[in-house]
C-alpha positions in Angstrom: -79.4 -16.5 -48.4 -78.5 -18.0 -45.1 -80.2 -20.9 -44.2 -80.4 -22.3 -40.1 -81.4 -26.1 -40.1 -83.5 -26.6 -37.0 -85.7 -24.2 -35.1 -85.0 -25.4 -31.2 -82.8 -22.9 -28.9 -79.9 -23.1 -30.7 -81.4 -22.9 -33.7 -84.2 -19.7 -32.8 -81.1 -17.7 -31.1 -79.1 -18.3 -34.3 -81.7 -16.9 -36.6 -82.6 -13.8 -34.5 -78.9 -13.0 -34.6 -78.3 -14.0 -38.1 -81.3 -11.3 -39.7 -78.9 -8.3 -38.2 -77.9 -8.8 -42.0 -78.9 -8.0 -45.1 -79.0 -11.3 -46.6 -82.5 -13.2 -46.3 -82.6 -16.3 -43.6 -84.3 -19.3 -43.9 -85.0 -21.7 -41.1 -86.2 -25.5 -42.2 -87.7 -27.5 -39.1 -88.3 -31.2 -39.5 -91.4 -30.4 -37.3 -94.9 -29.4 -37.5 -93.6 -26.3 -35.3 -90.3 -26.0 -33.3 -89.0 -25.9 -30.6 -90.4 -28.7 -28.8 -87.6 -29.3 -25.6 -88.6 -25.5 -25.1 -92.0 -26.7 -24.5 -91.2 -29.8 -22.1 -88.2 -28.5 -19.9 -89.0 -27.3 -17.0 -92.2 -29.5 -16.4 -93.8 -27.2 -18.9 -92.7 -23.8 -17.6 -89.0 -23.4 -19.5 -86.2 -22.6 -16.5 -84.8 -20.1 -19.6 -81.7 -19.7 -17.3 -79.6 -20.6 -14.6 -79.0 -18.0 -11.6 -75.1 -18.3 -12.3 -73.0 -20.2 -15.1 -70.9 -22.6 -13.6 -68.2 -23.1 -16.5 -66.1 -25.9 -14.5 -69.3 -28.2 -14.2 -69.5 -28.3 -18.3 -68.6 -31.6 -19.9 -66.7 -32.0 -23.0 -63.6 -33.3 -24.6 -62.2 -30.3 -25.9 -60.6 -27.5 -24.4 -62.1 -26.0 -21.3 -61.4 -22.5 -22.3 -63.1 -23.0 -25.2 -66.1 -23.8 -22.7 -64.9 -20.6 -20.8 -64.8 -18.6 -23.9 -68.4 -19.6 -25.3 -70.8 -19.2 -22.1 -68.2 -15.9 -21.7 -69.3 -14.4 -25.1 -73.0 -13.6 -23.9 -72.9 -13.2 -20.2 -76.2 -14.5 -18.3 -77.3 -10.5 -17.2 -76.9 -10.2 -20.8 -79.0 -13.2 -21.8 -81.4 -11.9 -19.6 -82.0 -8.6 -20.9 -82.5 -9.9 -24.4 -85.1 -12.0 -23.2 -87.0 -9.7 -21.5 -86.3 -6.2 -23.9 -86.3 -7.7 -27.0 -88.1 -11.1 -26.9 -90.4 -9.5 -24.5 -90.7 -12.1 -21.2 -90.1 -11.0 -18.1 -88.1 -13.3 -16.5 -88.3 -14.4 -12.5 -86.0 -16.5 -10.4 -87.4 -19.0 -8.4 -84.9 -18.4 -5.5 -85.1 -22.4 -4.5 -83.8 -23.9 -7.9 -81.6 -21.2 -8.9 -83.3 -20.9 -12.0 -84.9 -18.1 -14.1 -88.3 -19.2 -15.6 -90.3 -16.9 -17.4 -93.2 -14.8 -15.0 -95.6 -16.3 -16.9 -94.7 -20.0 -15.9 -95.3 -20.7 -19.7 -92.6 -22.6 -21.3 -94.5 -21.9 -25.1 -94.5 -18.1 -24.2 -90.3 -18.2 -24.2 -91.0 -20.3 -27.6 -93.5 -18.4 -29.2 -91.4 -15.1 -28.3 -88.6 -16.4 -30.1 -90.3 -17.3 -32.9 -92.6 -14.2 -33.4 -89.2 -12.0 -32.7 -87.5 -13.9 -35.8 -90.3 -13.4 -37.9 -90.0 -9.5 -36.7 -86.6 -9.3 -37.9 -87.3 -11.1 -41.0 -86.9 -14.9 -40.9 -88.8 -17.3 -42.7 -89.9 -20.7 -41.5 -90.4 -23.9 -43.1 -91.7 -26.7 -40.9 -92.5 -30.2 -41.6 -89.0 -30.1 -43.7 -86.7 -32.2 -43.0 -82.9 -32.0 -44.5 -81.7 -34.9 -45.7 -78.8 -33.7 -47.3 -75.8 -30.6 -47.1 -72.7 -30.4 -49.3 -70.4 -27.3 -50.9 -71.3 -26.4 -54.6 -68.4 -27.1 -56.4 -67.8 -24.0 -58.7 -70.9 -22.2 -57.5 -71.2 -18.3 -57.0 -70.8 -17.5 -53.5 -74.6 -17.2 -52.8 -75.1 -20.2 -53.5 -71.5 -22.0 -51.8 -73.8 -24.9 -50.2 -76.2 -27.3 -51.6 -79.4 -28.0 -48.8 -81.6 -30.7 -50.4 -84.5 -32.1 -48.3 -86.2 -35.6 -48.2 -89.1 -34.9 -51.2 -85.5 -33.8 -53.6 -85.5 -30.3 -52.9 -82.5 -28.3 -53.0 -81.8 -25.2 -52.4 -78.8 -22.7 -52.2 -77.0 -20.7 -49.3 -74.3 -18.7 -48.7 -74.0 -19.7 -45.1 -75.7 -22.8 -43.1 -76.1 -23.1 -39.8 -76.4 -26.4 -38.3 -78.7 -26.5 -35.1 -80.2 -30.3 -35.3 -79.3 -31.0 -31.7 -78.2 -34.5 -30.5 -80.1 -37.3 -30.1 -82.2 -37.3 -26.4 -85.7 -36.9 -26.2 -86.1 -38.2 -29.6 -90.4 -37.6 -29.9 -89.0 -33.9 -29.9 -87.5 -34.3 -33.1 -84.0 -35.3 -32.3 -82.6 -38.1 -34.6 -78.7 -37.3 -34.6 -79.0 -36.8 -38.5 -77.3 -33.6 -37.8 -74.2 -35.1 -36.6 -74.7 -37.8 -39.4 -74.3 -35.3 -42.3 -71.1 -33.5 -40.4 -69.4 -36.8 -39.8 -69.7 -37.1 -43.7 -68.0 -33.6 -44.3 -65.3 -34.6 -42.2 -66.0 -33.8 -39.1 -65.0 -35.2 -35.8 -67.4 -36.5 -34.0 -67.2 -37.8 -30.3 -69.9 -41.0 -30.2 -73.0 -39.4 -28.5 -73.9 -40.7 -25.1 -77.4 -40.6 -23.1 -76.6 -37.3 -20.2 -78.2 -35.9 -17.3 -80.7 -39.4 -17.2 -82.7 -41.2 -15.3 -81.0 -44.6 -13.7 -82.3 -47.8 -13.3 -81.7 -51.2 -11.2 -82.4 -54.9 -12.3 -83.8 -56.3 -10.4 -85.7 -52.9 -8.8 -84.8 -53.5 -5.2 -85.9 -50.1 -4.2 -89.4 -50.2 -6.2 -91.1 -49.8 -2.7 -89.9 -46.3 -2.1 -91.2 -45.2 -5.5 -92.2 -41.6 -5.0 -89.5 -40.6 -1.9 -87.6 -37.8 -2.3 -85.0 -36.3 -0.3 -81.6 -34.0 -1.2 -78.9 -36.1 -1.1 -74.9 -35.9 -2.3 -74.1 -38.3 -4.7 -69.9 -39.2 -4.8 -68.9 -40.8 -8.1 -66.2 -43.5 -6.8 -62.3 -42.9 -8.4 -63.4 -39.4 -9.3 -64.0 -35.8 -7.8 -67.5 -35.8 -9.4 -70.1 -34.8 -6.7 -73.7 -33.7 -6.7 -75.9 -32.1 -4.0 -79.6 -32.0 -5.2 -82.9 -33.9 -5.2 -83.1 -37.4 -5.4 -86.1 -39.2 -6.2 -86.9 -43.1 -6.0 -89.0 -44.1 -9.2 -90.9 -47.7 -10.0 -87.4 -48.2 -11.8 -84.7 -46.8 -10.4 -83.6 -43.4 -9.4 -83.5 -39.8 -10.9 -83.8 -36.1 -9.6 -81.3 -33.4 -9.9 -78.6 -35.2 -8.3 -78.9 -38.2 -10.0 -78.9 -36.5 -13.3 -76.0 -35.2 -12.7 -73.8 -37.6 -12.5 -75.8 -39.7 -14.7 -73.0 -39.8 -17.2 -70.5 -41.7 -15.3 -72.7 -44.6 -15.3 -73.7 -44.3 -18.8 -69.9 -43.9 -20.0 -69.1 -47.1 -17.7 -71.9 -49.1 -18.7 -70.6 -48.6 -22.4 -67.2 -49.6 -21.7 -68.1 -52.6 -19.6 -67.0 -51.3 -16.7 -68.1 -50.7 -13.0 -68.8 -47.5 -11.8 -69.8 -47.3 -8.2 -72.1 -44.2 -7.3 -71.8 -43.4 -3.1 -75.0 -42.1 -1.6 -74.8 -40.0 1.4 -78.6 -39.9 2.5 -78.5 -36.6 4.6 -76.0 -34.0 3.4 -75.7 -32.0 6.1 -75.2 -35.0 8.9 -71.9 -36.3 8.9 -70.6 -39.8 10.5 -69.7 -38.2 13.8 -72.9 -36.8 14.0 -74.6 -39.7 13.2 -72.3 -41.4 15.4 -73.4 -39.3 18.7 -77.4 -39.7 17.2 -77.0 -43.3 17.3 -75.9 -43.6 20.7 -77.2 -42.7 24.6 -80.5 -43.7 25.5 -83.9 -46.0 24.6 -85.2 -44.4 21.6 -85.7 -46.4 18.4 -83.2 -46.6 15.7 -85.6 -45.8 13.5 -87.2 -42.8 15.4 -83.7 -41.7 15.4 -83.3 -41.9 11.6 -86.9 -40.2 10.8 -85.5 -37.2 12.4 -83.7 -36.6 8.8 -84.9 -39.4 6.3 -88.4 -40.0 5.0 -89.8 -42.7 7.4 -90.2 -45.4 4.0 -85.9 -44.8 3.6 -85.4 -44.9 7.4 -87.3 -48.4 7.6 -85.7 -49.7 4.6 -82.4 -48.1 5.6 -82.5 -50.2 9.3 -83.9 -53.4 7.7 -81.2 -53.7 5.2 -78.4 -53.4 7.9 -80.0 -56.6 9.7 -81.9 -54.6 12.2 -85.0 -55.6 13.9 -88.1 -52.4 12.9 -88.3 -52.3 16.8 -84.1 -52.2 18.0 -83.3 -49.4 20.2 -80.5 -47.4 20.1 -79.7 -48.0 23.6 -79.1 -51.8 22.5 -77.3 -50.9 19.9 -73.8 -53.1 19.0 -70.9 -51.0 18.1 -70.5 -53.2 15.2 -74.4 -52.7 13.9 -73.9 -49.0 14.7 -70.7 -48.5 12.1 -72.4 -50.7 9.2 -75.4 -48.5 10.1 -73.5 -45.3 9.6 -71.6 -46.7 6.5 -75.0 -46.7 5.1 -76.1 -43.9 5.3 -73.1 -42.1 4.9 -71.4 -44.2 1.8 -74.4 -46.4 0.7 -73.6 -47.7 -2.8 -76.1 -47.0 -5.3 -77.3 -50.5 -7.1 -77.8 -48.8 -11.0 -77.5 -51.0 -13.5 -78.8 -49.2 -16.3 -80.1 -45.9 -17.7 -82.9 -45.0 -19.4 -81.2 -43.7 -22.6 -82.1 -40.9 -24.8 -85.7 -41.2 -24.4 -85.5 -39.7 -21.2 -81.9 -37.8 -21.1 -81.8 -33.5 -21.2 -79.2 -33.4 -23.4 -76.7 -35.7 -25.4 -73.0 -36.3 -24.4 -70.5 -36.5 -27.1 -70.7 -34.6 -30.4 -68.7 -32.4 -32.8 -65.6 -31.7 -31.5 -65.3 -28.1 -30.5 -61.6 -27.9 -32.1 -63.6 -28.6 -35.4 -65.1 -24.9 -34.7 -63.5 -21.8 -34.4 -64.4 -20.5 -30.7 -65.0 -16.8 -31.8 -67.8 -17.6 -34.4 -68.4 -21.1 -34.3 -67.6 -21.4 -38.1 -66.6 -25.1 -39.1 -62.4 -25.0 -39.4 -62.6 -27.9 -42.7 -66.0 -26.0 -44.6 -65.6 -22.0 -45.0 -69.6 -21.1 -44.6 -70.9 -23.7 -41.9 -71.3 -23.2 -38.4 -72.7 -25.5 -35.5 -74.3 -24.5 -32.8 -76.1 -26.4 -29.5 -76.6 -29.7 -28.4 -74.3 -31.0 -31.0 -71.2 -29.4 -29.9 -69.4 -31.7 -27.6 -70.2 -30.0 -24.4 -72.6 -30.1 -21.9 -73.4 -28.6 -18.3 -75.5 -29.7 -15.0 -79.2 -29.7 -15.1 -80.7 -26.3 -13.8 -81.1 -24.1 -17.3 -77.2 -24.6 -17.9 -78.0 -26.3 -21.6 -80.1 -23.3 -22.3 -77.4 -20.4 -22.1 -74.9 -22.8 -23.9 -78.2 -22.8 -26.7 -78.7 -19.6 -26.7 -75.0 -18.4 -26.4 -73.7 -20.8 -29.1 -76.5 -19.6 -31.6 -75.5 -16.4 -31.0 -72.2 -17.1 -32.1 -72.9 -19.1 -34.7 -75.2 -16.4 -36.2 -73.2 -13.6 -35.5 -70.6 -15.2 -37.1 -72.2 -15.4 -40.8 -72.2 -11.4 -40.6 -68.7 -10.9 -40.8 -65.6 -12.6 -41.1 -64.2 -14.3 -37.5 -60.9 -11.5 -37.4 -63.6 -9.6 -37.0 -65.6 -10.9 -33.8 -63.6 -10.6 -30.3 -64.3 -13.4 -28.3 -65.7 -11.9 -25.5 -69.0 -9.0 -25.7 -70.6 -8.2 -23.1 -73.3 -6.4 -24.6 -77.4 -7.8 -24.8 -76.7 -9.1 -28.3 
């Protein structure tokens, strides 16, 4: 028997593929029913992929080829077709975001698919059982190489195990990081998980005012060449939206290491200071009028009363030196964070099994013949935008793949629909 702990992306892809075999495979779910994060992303709708994988944009410690190498093994036209000919949901792209959602706009149609196709192919489910335990059976027959035991006592026997637990963010989904407990007590290495792509906050909340403006923005991490062009939203809090998210790990990585991290905001990506410059100069309109032309009017007022400047100034009155501060503003204005909101609110988590701990071709543990990892608990993740689903779905292909047949076996790239 093969046995997949955890029935989220990851976990759902890695079963489907794992059935191609012979053996019987057993899924055990901590929940009541699974894949939960399916069932929230997307504000309820699932964006299943991205339009294009953008490799480069993938954090992790390890190797970037080995990033490469994964996403590579199950290209996104690929992915796609399995979702649609096999799982059975069409898929559409909502040209806008760049994502694929499903046509449905039904994040627990792409769940339910994936479950009922596992089922087709012959998985079982157990929910509501949670693992508590995983170790090798000294001396035992090779069926039965691993030991699973689960919180009431239960054990059970596997040939192969698959590890799919995920990390630790949104942790009402299910995600408690007892995954990467039980490998860090096999041996493995394990990065220390970090909150990613999360909201941040300020303390004291000086921009609590403009709670609910929105506007795309580029974010510049200071000392790096991390940018981000997206959405950025204001919230009673702080600040989150696509770009924010994005970058989001800077400030948690800096907060944990005591550290300052300053995050540049320019306001309107597609005005530059010399164009803000000429806008800011010639004849008697208001400064703000001026700044409304590309800002939501709540920034624009903020914006000019936070550089000193009167609500009615004009720009014909304008001083050189109020003009460049001005500019500085909106061009480099420096983001007050202070905080994050953690994993309650993060996508995904940071940190993780180190991917040299796997072998890149099947995912298969390099210290325990018979385990693999898959998901959120590899150390790598990639921008917000359905990126965190095709490493999901691609790494539990792998991973399942991998317990057919022996990793000399498996080429690293296949560019077929699984």
């Amino acid at each position: 028997m093969k046995i997949v702990i955890g029935a989220g992306a990851a976990g759902l892809a890695a079963a489907i593929h794992a059935a191609a075999g012979a053996e019987p495979v057993l899924v055990l779910e901590r929940t009541a029913d699974g894949g939960r994060k399916i069932l929230i992303s997307g504000g309820g709708r699932c964006n299943v992929l991205p339009e294009t994988i953008e490799p480069a944009r993938f954090v992790s410690e390890g190797p970037a080829h080995v990033v490469r190498h994964v996403l590579r093994s199950w290209p996104l036209a690929a992915q796609r077709r399995f979702f649609e000919d096999e799982v059975g949901i069409p898929l559409a792209l909502e040209a806008e975001s760049h994502k694929l959602f499903p046509a449905s706009n039904r994040a627990r149609d792409v769940r339910d698919g994936l479950v009922a196709l596992a089922r087709r192919r012959g998985v079982a489910f157990r929910f509501d059982a949670r693992v508590t335990g995983l170790a090798p059976t000294p001396g035992a027959r090779a069926e039965d190489a691993w030991t699973v035991t689960l919180a009431d006592g239960e054990t059970m026997g596997a040939r192969a195990v698959i590890v799919a637990t995920g990390g630790l963010s949104v942790p009402l989904t299910g995600s408690d990081g007892g995954g990467l407990s039980i490998l860090e007590s096999l041996g493995h290495r394990v990065h220390a998980p970090y909150a990613a792509l999360t909201p941040l906050t300020a303390d004291p909340a000086v921009h609590a005012g403009l709670s609910g403006v929105s506007l795309p923005v580029t974010l510049r991490v200071a000392g790096t060449k991390a940018t981000a062009t997206g959405g950025f939203l204001f919230t009673h809090r702080g600040y989150s939206g696509p770009a924010v998210l994005d970058v989001s790990h800077h400030a948690v990585r800096a907060a944990a290491a005591r550290r300052a991290q300053p995050i540049l905001v320019q306001w309107s990506p597609g005005t530059d200071e010399a164009t803000w410059h000429a806008t800011l100069q010639g004849d008697d309109a208001l400064v703000v009028t001026r700044l409304r032309a590309s800002l939501p009017e709540r920034l624009a007022q903020q914006l000019v009363a936070e550089s000193g400047l009167a609500g009615d100034q004009r720009v014909a009155t304008l001083r050189r030196e109020s003009r460049l501060a001005l500019v500085e503003r909106l061009c480099r204005y420096p983001l007050p964070w202070t905080g994050d909101e953690g994993f309650k609110k993060a996508e995904v988590t940071g940190g993780g099994v180190a991917l040299d701990e796997v072998d890149p071709r099947t995912l298969e543990s390099r210290r325990h013949p018979g385990l693999f990892l898959c998901g959120e608990l590899l150390d790598a993740f990639g921008p917000i935008g359905g990126h965190n689903f095709a490493w999901a779905w691609a790494t539990g292909r792998l991973a399942g793949r991998g317990t057919l047949q022996s990793a000399a076996r498996i080429p690293i790239l296949n560019d077929g629909p699984g």
